[in-house]
N, C-alpha and C positions, 0 to 999 in steps of 0.2 A: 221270831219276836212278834209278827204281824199276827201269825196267828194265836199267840199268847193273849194280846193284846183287845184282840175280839172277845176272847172267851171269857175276858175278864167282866165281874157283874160291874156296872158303873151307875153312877150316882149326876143327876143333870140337874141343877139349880136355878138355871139363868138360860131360860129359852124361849124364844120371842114365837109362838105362833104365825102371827105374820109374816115372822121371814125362816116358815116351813114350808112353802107353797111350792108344788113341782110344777117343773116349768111345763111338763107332760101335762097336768092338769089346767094350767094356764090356757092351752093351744086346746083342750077338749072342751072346756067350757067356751067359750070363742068361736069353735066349732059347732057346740049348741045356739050359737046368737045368745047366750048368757051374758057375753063382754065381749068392748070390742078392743082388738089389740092391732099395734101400729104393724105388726107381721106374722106371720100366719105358718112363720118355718121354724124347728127347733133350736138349730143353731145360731139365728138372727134377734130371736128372743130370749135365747140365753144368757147375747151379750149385752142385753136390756136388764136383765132381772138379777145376774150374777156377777159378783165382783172376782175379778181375776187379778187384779193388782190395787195397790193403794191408791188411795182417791186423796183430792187436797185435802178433807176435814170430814166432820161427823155431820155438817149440815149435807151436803152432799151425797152419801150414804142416808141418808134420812132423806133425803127425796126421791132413790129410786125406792122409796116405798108407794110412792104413789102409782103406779103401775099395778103393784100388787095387792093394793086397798080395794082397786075396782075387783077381785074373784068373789069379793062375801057379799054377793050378789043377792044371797036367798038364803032359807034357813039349811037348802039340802047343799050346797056349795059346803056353809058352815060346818055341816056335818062332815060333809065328806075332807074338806082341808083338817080339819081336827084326827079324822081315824087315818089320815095317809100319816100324820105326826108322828103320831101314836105308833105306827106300824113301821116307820123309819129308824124311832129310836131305840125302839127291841130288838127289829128283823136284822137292821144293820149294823146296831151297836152298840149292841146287847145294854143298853137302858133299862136299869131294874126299877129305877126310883125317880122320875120326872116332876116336876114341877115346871108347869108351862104357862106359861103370862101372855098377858090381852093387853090392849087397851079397846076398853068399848068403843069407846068417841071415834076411834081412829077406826078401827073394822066396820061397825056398824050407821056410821055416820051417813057417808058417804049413800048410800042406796039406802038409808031410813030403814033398817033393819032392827024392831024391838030389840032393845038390850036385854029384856028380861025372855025374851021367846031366846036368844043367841046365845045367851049364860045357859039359858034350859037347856038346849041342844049339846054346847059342848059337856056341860057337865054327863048330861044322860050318855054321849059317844063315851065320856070317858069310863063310866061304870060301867058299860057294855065292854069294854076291852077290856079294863081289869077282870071281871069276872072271865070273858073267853079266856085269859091266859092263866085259869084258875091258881089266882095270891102270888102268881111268880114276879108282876107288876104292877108295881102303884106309881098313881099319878094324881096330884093337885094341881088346884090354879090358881093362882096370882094374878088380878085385876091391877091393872096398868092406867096411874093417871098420868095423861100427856101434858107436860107441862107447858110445852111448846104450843096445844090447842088455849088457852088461855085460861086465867083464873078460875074462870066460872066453867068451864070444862069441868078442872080438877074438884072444885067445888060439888059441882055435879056427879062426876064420878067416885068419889069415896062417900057421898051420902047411898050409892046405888051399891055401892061394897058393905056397907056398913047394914044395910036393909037387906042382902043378901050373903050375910059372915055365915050361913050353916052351908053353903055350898062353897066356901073357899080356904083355902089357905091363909093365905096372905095377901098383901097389899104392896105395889111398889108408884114412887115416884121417881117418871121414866122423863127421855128426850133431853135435850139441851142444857145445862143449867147455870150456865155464864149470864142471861137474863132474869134468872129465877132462883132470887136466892132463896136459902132454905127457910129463913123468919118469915116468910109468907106462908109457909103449910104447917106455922107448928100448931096450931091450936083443933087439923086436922091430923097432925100425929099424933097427939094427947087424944083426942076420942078413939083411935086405931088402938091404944096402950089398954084405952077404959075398955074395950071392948073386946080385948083380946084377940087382937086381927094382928098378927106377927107383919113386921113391915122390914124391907128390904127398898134403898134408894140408889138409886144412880146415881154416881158422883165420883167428881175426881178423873173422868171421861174426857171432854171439854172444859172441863172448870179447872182451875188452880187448886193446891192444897188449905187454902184456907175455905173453897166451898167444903171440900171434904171433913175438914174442922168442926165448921158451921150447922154441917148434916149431921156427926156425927154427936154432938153437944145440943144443937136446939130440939131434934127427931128422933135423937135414940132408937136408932136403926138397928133390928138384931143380925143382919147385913147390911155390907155394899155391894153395888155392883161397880167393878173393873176397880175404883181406886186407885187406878195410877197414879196421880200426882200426889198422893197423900206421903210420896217418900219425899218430897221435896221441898218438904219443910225443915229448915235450916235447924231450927230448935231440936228436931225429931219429934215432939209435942203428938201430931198426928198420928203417926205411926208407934206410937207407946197406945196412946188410945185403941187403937185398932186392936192391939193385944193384950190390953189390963183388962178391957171391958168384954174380950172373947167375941168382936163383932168378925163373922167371916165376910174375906173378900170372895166374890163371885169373880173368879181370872179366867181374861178371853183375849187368849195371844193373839191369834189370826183375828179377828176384830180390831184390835189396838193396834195391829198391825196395817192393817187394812182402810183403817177410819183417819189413820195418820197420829193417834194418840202416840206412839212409837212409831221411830225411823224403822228399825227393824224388829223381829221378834225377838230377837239376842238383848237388846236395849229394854224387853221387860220387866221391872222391878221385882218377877218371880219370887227368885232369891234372896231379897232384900225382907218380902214379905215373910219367906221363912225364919228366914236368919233373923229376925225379931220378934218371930214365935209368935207371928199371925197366921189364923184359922183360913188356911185357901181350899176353894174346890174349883176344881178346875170343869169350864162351861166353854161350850159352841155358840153363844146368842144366837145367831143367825143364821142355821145350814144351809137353807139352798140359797138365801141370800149371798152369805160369806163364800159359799161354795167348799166349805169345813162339816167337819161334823167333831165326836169326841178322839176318833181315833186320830182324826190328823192333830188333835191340839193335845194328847197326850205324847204322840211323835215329836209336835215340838216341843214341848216340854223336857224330852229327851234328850233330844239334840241340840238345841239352843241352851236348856239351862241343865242341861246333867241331871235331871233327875231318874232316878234308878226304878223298877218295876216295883219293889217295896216302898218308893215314896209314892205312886201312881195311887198304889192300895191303901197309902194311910191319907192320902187328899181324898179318896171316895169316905175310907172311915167319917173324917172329918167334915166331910157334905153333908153324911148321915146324920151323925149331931146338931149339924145346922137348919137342917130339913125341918120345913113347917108343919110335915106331915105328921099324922098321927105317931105313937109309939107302936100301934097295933101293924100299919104298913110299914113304920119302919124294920120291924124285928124280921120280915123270913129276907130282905134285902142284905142284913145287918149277917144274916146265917151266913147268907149266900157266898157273900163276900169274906169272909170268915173260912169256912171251906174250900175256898178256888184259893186263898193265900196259903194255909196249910201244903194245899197239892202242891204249888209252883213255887212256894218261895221259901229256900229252906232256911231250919227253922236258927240261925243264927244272923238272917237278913231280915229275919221279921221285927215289928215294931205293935204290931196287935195280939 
């Protein structure tokens, strides 16, 4: 099965750049005098930069980023943590279809790094790798306002998305959102709608199900990400929404596992999400962060909630549709995966 599993093409919605950084490159840059780090051995910094078990909450996980905000040092740093991404999520798991999200403020801040030279570089690495792997790999990006940096951050940063929509995808509003409620960014969701920048929100994460409510009525989200607590509206109210209106959840067991949004992965509302005929694509947010990638969160998906190698393949289907990406990238992804289910999955298991 593990190795079925690999060979399968997969579809990645919800991936934080920031928390792709090897910890290998962590220790060579630091090595350069690029950054300085509190240790200088692999394994000492691995228990700084990767989660092995759950942490009290999502604040907490959200500040060992600051350790790895110091790598985007320079624009050739940039470059480089963008094509190790790039090269992780093919080489090791088999990632046909990427969509990988920033926040400027939060990468580029810190060392006064042009946002507009950083968007250039990732985007150029990225079209250099698509082309190397001639059309077998597409990838977009998704500009990330931190809502946690403060109003005029977010402010700041979707005026810099909106001035640079022919190089993106999407748009998402990231970080905390138990302070930030959603009626504060709707008049920057409406020009996101005018201007045809597909937006995707965090929520439902830290927040209760009536943030999830709120996002998905005042922002019209054509995603969420994670949406856990949106089953927990006593009404169901939420959770009919998520599935009248076809918004996909972005689901990331070992994260909600891990951040403490769920006790355990078994306790993920997965199920719940299907079984009311909500749009999920199952996501890694954080790899070397979380210390996951797609194959462990399709394992648990397996093991914890039953799902079968044919529903593996209709949650990638289903990514595909929600994917900001062109229809031109989507279609040799959309083959791809079309062909690997025909070979493996016979044909009275199938749902494509």
């Amino acid at each position: 099965m593990d190795s079925l599993l690999t060979s399968m093409p997969k579809v990645e919605l919800h991936r934080h750049l920031e928390g792709c950084i090897r910890t290998s490159t962590l220790l060579e840059l630091a090595k350069g005098g690029a950054i300085d780090l509190p240790t200088r051995t692999h394994a000492e910094l691995d228990s700084l930069v990767k989660l092995k078990g759950p942490m009290a909450g999502l604040e907490q996980v959200l500040a060992m980023f600051g350790l790895l905000r110091t790598a985007f040092v320079d624009l050739e740093a940039v470059e480089r943590i963008t094509r190790e991404a790039l090269e992780d999520a093919l080489h090791r798991e088999n990632v046909r279809l990427l969509e990988l999200r920033f926040s400027p403020d939060f990468m580029f801040g810190l060392n006064n790094v042009s946002w507009e030279y950083g968007l250039e570089r990732i985007a150029r690495t990225c079209r250099t790798f698509e082309a190397e792997t001639g059309g077998t790999f597409a990838v977009g990006l998704v500009v990330i306002a931190s809502r946690g940096l403060g109003l005029l951050s977010v402010r700041r940063t979707a005026e810099f998305a909106l001035a640079h929509r022919a190089e993106l995808a999407g748009f998402d509003f990231a970080d905390g959102e138990k302070d930030n409620p959603a009626a504060q960014y709707r008049e920057l969701a409406s020009a996101f709608h005018k201007a045809g920048l597909p937006l995707t929100v965090h929520s439902g994460e830290d927040g209760g199900w009536e943030h999830v409510r709120d996002t998905l009525e005042l922002l019209r989200p054509a995603r969420i990400g994670h949406g856990v607590h949106a089953v927990d509206d006593p009404s169901g109210h939420t959770l009919e929404l998520l599935a009248t209106r076809g918004v996909c959840v972005e689901v990331n067991l070992v994260s909600n596992y891990l951040t403490g949004t769920v006790a355990r992965v078994e306790d993920h509302p997965l199920r719940r999400f299907l079984g009311a005929g909500v749009e999920v694509a199952l996501c890694a947010d954080d790899p070397q962060l979380l210390d996951t990638d797609l194959l462990r969160e399709y394992e648990a998906a397996r093991t914890a909630h039953g799902l079968t190698l044919s529903d593996l393949v209709e949650c990638n289907a289903r990514a595909l549709e929600a994917s900001f990406l062109s229809e031109e990238k989507v279609a040799p992804v959309r083959r791809a995966l079309l062909d690997w289910a025909a070979e493996h999955i016979p044909p009275v298991q199938r749902s494509l």
